[in-house]
Backbone as CSV, one residue per row, in Angstrom:
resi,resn,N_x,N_y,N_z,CA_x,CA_y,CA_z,C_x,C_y,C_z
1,UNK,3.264,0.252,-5.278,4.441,0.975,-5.670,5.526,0.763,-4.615
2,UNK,6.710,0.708,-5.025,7.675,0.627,-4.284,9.053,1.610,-4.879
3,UNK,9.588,2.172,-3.790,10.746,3.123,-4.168,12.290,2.693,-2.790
4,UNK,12.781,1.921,-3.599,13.545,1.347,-3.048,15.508,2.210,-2.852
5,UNK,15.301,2.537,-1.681,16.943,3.788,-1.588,18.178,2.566,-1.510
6,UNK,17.761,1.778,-1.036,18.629,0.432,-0.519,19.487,-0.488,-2.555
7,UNK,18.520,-0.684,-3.332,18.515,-0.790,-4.345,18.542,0.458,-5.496
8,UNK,18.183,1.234,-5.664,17.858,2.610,-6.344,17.399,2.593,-7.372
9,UNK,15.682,1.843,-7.087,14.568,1.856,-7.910,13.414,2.122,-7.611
10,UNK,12.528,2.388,-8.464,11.004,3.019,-7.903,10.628,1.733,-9.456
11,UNK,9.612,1.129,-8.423,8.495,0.155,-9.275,7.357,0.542,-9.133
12,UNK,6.650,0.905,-10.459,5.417,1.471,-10.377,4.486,0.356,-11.483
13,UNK,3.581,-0.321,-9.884,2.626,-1.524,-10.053,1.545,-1.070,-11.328
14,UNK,2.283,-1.839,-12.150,0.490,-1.914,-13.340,-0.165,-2.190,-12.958
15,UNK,-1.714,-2.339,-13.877,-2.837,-2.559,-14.164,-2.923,-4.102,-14.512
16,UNK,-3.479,-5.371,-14.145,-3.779,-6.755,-14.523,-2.849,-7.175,-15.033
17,UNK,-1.323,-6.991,-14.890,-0.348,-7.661,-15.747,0.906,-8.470,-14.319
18,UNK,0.397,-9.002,-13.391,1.106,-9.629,-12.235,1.857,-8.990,-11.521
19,UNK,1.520,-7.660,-11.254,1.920,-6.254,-10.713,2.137,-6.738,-9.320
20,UNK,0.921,-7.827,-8.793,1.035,-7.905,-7.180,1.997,-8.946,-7.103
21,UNK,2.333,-9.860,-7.666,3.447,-11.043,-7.465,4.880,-10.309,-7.614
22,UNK,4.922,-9.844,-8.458,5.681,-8.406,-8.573,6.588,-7.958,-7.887
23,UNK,5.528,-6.951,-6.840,5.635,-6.300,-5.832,6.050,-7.383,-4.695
24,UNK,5.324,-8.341,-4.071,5.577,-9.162,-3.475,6.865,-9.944,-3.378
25,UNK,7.457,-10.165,-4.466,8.834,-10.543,-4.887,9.659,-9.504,-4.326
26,UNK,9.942,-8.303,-4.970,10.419,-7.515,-4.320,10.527,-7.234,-2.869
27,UNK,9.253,-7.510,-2.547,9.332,-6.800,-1.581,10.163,-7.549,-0.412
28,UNK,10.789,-8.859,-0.996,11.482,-9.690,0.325,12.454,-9.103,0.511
29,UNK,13.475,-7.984,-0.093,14.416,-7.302,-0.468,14.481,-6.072,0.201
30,UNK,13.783,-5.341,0.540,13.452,-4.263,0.831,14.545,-3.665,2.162
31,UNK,14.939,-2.557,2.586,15.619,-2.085,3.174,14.749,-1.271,4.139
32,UNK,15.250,-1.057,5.196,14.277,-0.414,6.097,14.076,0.809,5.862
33,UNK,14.352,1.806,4.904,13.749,2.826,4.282,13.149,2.918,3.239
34,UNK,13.096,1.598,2.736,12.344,2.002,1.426,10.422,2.080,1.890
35,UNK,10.208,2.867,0.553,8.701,3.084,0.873,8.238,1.556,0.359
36,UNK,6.971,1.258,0.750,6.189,0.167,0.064,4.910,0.699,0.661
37,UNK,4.195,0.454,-0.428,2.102,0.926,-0.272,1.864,-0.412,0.199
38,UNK,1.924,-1.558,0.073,1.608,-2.853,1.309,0.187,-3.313,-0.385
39,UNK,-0.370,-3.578,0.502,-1.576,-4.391,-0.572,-2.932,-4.240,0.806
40,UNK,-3.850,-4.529,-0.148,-5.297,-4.683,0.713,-5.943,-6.054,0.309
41,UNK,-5.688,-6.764,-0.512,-5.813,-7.453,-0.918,-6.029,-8.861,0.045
42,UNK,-7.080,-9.310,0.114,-7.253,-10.483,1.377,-6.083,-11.492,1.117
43,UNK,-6.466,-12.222,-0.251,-5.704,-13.414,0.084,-4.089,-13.285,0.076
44,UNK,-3.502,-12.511,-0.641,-2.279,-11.742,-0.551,-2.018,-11.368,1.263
45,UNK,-2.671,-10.769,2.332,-2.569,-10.375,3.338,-2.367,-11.772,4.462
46,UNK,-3.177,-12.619,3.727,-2.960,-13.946,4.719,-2.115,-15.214,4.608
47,UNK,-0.954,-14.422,3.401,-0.390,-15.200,2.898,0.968,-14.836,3.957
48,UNK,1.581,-16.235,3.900,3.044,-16.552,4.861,4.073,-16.257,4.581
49,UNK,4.428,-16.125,2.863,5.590,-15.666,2.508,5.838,-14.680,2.337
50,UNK,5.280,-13.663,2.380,5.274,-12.308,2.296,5.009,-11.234,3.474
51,UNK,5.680,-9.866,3.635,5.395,-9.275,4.671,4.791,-8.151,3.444
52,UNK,3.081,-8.096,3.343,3.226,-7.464,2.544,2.187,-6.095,2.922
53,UNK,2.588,-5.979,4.521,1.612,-4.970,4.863,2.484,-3.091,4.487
54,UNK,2.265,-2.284,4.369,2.616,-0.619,4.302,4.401,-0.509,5.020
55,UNK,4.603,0.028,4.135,6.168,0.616,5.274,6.966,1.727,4.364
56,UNK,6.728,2.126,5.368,7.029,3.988,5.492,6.274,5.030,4.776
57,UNK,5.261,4.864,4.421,3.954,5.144,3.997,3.163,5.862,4.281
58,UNK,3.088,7.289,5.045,2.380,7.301,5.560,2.566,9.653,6.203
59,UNK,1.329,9.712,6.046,2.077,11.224,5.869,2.473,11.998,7.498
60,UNK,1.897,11.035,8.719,2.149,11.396,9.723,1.313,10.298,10.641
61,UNK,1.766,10.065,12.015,1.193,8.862,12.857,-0.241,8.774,13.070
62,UNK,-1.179,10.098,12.136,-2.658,9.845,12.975,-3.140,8.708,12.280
63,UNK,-4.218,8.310,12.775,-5.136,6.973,12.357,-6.084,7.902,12.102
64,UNK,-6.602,6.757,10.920,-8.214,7.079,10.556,-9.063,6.503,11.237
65,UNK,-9.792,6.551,11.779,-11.071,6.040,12.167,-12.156,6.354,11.583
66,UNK,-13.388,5.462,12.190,-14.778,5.840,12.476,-15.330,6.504,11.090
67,UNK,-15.770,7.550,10.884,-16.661,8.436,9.620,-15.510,8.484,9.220
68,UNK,-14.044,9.299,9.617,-13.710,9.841,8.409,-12.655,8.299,7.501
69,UNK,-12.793,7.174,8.484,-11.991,6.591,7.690,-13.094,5.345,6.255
70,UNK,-14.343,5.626,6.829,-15.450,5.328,5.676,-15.656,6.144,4.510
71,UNK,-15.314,7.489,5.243,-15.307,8.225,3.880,-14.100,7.968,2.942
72,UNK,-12.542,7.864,3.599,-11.606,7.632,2.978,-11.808,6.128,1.725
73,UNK,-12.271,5.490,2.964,-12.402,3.913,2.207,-13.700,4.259,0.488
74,UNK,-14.560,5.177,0.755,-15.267,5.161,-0.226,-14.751,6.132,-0.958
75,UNK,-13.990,6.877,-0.897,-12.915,7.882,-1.628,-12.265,6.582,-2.394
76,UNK,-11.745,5.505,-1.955,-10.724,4.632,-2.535,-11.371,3.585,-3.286
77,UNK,-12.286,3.218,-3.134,-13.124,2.172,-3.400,-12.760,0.989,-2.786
78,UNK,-12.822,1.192,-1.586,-12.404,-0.187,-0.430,-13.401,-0.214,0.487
79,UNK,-14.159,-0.012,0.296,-15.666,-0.237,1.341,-15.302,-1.554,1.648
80,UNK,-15.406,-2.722,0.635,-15.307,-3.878,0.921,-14.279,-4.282,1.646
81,UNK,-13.586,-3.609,2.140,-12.356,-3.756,3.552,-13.299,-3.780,4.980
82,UNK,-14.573,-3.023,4.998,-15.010,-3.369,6.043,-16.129,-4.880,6.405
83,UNK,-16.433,-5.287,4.931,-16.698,-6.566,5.364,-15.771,-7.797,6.121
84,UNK,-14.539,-7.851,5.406,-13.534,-7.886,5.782,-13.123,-8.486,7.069
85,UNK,-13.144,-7.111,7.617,-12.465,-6.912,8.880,-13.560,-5.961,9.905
86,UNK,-13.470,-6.294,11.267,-14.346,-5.924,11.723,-14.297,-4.744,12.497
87,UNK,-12.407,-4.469,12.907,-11.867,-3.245,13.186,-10.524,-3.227,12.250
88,UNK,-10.879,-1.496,11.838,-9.838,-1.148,10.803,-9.205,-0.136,11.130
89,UNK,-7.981,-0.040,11.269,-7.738,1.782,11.536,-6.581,2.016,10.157
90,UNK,-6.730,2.822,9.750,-5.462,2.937,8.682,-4.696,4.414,8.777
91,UNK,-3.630,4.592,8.338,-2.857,5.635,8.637,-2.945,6.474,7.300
92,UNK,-2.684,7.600,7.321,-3.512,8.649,6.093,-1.962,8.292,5.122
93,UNK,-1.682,7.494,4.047,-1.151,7.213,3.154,-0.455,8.552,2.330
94,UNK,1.008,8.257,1.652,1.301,9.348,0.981,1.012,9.009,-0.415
95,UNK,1.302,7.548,-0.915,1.351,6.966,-2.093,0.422,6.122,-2.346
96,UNK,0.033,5.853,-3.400,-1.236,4.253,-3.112,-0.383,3.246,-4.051
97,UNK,-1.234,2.419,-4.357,-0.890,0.780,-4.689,0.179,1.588,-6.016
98,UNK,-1.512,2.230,-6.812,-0.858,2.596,-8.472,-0.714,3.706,-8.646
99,UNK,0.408,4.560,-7.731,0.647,5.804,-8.508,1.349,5.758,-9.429
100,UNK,0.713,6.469,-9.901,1.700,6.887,-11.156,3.153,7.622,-11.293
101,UNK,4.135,7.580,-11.988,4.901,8.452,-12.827,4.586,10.002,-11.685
102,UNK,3.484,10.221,-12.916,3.613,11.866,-12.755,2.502,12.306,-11.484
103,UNK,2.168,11.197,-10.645,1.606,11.442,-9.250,3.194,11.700,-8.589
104,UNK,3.769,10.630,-8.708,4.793,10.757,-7.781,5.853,12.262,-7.921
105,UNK,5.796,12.713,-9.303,6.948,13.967,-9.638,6.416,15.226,-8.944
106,UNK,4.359,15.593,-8.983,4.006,15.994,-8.527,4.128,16.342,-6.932
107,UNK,4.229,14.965,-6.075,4.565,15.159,-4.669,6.059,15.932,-4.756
């Protein structure tokens, strides 16, 4: 998802329909306030043309670690982030990839 103040749009990433090329496009555009959820996505992450990690995202500076950030990851279904990578720390997120509509009206 992306909510762009610089442009004055909110893109909310589908389901299997090129949501991440998408986003990625966009995201070369981006203004230094807009939100972006970033991707987890390996081959997307090691890719050159894109900066397509999290920005402004995030509900305050702590890191997750250790237990509680395994529990988070299995809350999300990203376990497979720790095969991955061998140190992870992630920051406690406000938005994810696919919120929705009425996730976001809710916040």
């Amino acid at each position: 998802m992306i909510i762009s103040y610089k442009h004055s749009y909110i893109f909310f990433k589908p389901l299997k329909t090129a949501g991440s090329s998408i986003e990625a496009a966009l995201s070369l555009s981006l203004g230094s306030k807009d939100i972006y959820t970033g991707t987890s996505a390996k081959d997307e992450l090691s890719s050159n043309e894109y900066d397509l990690r999290p920005k402004n995202n995030w509900k305050s500076g702590r890191v997750i670690e250790g237990q509680q950030m395994i529990q988070y990851l299995e809350k999300n279904n990203a376990l497979h982030l720790l095969n991955d990578h061998k140190n992870i720390q992630l920051v406690d997120p406000v938005y994810h990839s696919h919120s929705t509509p009425k996730y976001l009206r809710k916040l």
